[in-house]
C-alpha positions in Angstrom: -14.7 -6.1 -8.1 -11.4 -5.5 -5.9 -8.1 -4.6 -7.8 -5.8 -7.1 -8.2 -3.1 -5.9 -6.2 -0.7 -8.4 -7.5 0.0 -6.5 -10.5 0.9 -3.6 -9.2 3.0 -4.5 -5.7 6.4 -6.3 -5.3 8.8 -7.0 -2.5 12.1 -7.4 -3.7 15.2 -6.9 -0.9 16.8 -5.1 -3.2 14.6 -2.4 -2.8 13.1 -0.3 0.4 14.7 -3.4 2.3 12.1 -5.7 0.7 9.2 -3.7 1.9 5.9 -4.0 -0.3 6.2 -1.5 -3.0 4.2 0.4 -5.9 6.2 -2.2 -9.0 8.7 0.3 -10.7 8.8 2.9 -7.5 10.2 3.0 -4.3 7.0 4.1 -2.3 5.9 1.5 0.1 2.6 0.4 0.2 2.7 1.7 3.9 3.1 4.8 2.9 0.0 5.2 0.7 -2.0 3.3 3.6 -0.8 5.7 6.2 -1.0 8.6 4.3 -5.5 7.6 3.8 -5.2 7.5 7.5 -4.0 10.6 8.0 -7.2 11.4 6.2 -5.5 12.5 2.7 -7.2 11.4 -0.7 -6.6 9.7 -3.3 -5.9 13.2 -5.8 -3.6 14.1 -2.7 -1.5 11.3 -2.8 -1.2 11.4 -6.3 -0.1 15.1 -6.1 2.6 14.1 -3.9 3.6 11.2 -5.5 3.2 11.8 -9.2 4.1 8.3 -10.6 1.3 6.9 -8.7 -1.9 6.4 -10.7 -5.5 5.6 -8.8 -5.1 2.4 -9.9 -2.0 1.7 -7.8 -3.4 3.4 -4.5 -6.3 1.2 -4.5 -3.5 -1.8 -4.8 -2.2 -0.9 -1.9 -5.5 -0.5 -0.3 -6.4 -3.9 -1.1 -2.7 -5.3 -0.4 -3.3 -3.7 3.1 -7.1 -5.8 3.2 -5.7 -8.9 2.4 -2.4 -8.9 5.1 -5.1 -8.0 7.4 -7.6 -10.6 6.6 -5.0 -13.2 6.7 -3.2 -12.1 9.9 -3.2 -13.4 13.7 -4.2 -10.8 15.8 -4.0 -11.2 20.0 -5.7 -8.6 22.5 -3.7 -6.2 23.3 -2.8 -6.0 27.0 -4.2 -2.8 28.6 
């Protein structure tokens, strides 16, 4: 069963410009994302970012499903 990312993400333009964000941090939900992509794990982010919890980076992983699920996407020209 996914996470329900809802809990744990919040955009308020008060903070990081309104970016997604871990709820009580400052780290962007992009951040976490990127930082998978760039091949680190879960335990790694986590060392990084010690007020992060698992729980939380799999919001954001889920957060990032969903805006991708429900986004428009053309072909890029090449």
């Amino acid at each position: 069963m996914r996470i329900n990312w809802q809990e744990y993400i919040s955009a308020d333009p008060e903070i990081h410009h309104g970016e997604p964000c871990i709820k009580g941090t400052r780290i962007p939900v992009s951040i976490i994302v990127g930082s998978i992509a760039d091949g680190m794990t879960i335990d790694e982010i986590i060392a990084s970012y010690p007020q992060l919890q698992k729980e939380t980076v799999q919001a954001a992983l889920a957060y990032a499903a969903d805006v991708i699920r429900h986004e428009v996407f053309l072909p890029l020209a090449g």
